[in-house]
C-alpha positions in Angstrom: 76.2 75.8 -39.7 73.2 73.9 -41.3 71.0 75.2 -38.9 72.2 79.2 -39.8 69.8 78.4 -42.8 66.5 79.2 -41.0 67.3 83.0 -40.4 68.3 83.2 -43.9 66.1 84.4 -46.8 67.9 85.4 -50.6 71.1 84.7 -49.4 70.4 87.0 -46.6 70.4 86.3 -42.6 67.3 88.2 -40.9 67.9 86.3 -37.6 69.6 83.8 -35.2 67.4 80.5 -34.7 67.0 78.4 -31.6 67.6 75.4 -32.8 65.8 73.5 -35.3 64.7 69.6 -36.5 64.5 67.3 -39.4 61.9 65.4 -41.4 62.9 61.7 -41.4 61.3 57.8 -41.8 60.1 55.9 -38.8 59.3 52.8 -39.0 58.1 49.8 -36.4 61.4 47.0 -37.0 59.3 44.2 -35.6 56.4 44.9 -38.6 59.5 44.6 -40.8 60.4 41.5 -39.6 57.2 39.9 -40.0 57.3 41.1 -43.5 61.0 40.2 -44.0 62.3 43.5 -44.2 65.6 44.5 -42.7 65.7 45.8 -39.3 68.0 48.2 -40.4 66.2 49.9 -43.1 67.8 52.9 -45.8 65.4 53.4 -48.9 67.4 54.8 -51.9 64.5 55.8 -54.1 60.5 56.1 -53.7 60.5 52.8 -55.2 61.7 51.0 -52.5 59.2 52.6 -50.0 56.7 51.5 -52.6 58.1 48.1 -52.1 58.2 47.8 -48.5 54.8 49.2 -48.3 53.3 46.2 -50.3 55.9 43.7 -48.3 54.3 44.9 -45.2 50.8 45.1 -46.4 50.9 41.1 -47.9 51.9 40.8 -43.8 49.1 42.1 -42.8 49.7 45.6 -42.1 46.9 47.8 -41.6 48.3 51.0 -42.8 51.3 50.2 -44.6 52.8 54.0 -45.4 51.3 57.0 -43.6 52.7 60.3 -45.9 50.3 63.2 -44.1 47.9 64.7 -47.0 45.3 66.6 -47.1 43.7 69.7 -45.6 42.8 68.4 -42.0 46.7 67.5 -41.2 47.4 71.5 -41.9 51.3 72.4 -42.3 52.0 68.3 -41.3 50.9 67.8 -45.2 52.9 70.6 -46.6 56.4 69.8 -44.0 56.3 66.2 -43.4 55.2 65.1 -46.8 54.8 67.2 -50.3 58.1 69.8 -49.5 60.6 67.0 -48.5 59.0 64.7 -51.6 59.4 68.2 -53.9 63.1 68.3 -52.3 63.5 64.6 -53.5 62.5 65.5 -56.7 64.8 68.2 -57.4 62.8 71.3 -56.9 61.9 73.7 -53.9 58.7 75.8 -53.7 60.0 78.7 -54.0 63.6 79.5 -56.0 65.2 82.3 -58.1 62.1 84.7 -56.9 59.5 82.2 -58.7 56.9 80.0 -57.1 57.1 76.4 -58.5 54.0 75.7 -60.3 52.5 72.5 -62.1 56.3 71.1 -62.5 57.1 68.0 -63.2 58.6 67.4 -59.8 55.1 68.2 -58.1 53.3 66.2 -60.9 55.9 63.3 -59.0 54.9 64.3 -55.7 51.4 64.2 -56.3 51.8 60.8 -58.3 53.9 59.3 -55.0 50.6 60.4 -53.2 48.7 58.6 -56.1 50.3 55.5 -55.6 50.0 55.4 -51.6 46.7 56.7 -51.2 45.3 55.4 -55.1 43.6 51.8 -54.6 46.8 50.3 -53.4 45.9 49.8 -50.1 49.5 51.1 -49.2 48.0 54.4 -47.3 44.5 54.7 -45.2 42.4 57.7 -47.5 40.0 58.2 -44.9 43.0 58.5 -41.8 43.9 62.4 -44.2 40.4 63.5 -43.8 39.9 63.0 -40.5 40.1 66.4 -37.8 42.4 64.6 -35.6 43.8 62.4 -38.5 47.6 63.6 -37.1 47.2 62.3 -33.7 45.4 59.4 -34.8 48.2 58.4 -36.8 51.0 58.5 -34.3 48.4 56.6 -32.0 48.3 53.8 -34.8 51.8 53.8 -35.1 52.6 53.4 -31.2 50.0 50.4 -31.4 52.2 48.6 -34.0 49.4 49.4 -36.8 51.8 52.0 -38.9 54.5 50.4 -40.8 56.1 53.6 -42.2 55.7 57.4 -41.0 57.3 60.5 -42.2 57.4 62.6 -39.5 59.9 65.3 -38.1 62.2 64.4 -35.3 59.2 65.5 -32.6 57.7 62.7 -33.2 60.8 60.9 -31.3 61.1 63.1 -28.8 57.4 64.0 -27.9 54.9 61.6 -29.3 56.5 58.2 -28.7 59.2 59.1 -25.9 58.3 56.3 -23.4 57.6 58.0 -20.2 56.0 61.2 -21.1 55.6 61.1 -24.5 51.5 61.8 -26.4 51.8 58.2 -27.8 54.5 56.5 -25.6 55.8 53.1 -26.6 58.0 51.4 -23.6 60.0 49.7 -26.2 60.6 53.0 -28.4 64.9 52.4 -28.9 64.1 49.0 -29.4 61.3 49.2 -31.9 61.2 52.2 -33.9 63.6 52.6 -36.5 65.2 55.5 -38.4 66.0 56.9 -42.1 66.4 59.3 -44.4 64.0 60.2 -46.8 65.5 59.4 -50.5 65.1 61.1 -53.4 62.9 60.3 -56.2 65.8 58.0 -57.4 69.9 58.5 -56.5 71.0 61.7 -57.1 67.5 63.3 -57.9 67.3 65.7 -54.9 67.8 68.7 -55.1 71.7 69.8 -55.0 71.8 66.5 -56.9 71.5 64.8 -53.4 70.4 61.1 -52.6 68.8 62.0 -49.1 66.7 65.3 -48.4 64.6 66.7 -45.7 63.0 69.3 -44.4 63.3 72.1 -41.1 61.9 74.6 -39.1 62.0 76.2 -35.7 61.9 79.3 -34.4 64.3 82.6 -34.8 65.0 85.5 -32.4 65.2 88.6 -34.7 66.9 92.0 -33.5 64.4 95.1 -34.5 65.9 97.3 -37.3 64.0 100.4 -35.4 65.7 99.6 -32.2 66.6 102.7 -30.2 69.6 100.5 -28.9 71.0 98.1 -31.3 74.0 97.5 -29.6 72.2 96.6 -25.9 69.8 94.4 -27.9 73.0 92.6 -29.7 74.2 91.9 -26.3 71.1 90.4 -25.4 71.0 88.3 -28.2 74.2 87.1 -28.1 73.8 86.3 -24.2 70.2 84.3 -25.0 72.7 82.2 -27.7 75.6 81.6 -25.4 75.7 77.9 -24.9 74.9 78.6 -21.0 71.9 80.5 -22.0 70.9 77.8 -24.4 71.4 74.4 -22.1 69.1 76.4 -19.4 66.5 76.7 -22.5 66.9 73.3 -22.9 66.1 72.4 -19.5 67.9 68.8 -19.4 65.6 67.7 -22.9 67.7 66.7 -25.3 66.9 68.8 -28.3 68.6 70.2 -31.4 70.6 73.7 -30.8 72.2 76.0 -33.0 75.3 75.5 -31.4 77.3 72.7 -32.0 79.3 72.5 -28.4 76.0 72.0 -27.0 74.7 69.4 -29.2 78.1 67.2 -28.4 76.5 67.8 -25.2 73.0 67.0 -24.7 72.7 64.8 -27.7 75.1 62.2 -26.8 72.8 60.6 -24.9 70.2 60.3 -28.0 71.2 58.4 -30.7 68.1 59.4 -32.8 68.6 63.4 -32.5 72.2 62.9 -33.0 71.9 61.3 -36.1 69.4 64.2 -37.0 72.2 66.6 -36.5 74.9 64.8 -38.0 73.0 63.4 -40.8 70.0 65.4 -41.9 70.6 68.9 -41.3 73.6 68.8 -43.4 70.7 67.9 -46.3 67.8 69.9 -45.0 66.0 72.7 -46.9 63.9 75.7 -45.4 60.6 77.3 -46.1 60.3 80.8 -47.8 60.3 83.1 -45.4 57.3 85.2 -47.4 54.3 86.1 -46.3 52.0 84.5 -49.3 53.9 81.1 -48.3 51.0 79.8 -45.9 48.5 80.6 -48.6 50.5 78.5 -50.8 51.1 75.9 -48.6 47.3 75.5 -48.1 46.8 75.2 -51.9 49.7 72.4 -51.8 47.8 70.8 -49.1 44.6 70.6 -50.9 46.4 69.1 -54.3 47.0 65.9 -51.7 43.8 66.4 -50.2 42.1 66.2 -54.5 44.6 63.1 -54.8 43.6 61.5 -51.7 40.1 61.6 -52.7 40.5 59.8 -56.1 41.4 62.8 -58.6 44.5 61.8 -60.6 48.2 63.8 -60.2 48.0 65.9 -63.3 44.5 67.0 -62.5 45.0 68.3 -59.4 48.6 70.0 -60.5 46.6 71.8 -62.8 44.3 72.9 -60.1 46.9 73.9 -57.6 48.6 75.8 -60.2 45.7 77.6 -61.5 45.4 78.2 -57.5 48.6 79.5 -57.2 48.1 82.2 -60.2 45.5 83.9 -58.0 47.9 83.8 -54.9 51.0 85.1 -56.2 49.9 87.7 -58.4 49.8 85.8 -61.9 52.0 83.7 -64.4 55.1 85.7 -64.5 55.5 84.8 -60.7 55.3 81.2 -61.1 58.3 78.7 -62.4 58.0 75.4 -63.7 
């Protein structure tokens, strides 16, 4: 049912989806045992990502926390890092036909990128500016030089899966560990949850103009049958929108099980509005002026001013 929420806009469903993923916390368990962090590992707050970040940087670290920021990372900044931070503050971007401007939950976002990124030595600054800063971060991480990585549940399957993966780690189910993201403090998030994340994925749509609505229905609902879908899937084990084939093909995968059992029931989805990619690129530069040493209120100011111009002036904007 969770995953219903990506073909639905205003209470509305436009569409059926594919299947979808979640945002989540890796992190390297033998870099938290040399900084004497448990190997099983659920932050309740920001706090106490703060904290591990400066346990694992007094061991030596490199790049304690990577939270994606910036304008080189793209939609990576806006999906794996400032909507499932806003979510853990206790806002979305978009709610009650209003665009969320320079709230306090962003002014918390941007000062959780402050403290990473800030002169702490918890993030790498120059890693967000890079053109290939994405890849080069989920190469540092396979190398053991990551401690912490928000990422979506691709990065599990794709990037580090040890035989075919971009960045494969051999020791992947023994090394790389798992949470959810908390929110700003117990209870925070938004539908006063402790945990939040964020999803996407793709969604089959039938054309209102369609000549033969019924045939295409029967299409539709043929492509979504759960023979249809485990041919999709092809033997990979990824999330569906069907939960008799995810008893299936996820059994096998610990990780993406606990995806669909744990996160999606939390998740959040992006607006499905047209200005939202202009917005998210105005989000993504707000990390990007934190990154490079402005401080958080500044550069909410900025992005809101920013978001005036996008979304036709004041009376469109909340917060």
């Amino acid at each position: 049912q969770a995953v219903q929420g990506l073909g639905i806009f205003d209470g509305k469903k436009y569409g059926l989806p594919q299947g979808t993923d979640g945002r989540v916390l890796f992190y390297n368990k033998a870099l938290f045992k040399k900084a004497g962090l448990p190997e099983t590992w659920q932050p309740a707050s920001w706090q106490e990502i703060i904290d591990a970040g400066v346990k694992l940087k007094a061991a030596g670290v490199p790049t304690p926390v990577q939270i994606d920021a910036g304008t080189a990372m793209g939609e990576a900044t806006t999906m794996q890092g400032v909507l499932p931070l806003l979510a853990g503050a206790g806002s979305e971007i978009y709610t009650e036909g209003k665009w969320t401007g320079d709230s306090q939950a962003v002014k918390d976002v941007l000062g959780f990128y402050q403290q990473i990124y800030g002169g702490s030595g918890l993030g790498d600054p120059k890693l967000q500016q890079e053109a290939k800063g994405r890849d080069k971060s989920f190469a540092q991480f396979a190398a053991g030089k990551i401690g912490i990585l928000a990422e979506s549940d691709y990065f599990w399957r794709s990037v580090v899966e040890p035989t075919a993966g971009v960045a494969p780690m051999k020791d992947r189910d023994q090394v790389v560990g798992y949470a959810k993201i908390p929110a700003k403090q117990p209870g925070g998030g938004i539908r006063g949850q402790d945990f939040v994340s964020m999803s996407g994925g793709a969604v089959r749509v039938l054309n209102p103009f369609s000549k033969n609505p019924k045939l295409a229905w029967e299409l539709l609902a043929f492509m979504h049958s759960a023979d249809a879908t485990k041919a999709q899937l092809a033997g990979q084990a990824r999330i569906s929108a069907r939960t008799d084939v995810n008893e299936e093909v996820l059994t096998s995968d610990p990780m993406l099980k606990f995806v669909a059992d744990e996160v999606l029931p939390i998740t959040a989805y992006r607006p499905g509005l047209a200005v939202y990619p202009q917005v998210s690129a105005a989000l993504q530069e707000a990390t990007a002026a934190v990154v490079s040493g402005r401080n958080a209120g500044e550069a909410a100011a900025a992005y809101r001013t920013k978001l005036e111009g996008l979304v036709g002036g004041a009376a469109n904007i909340g917060g």
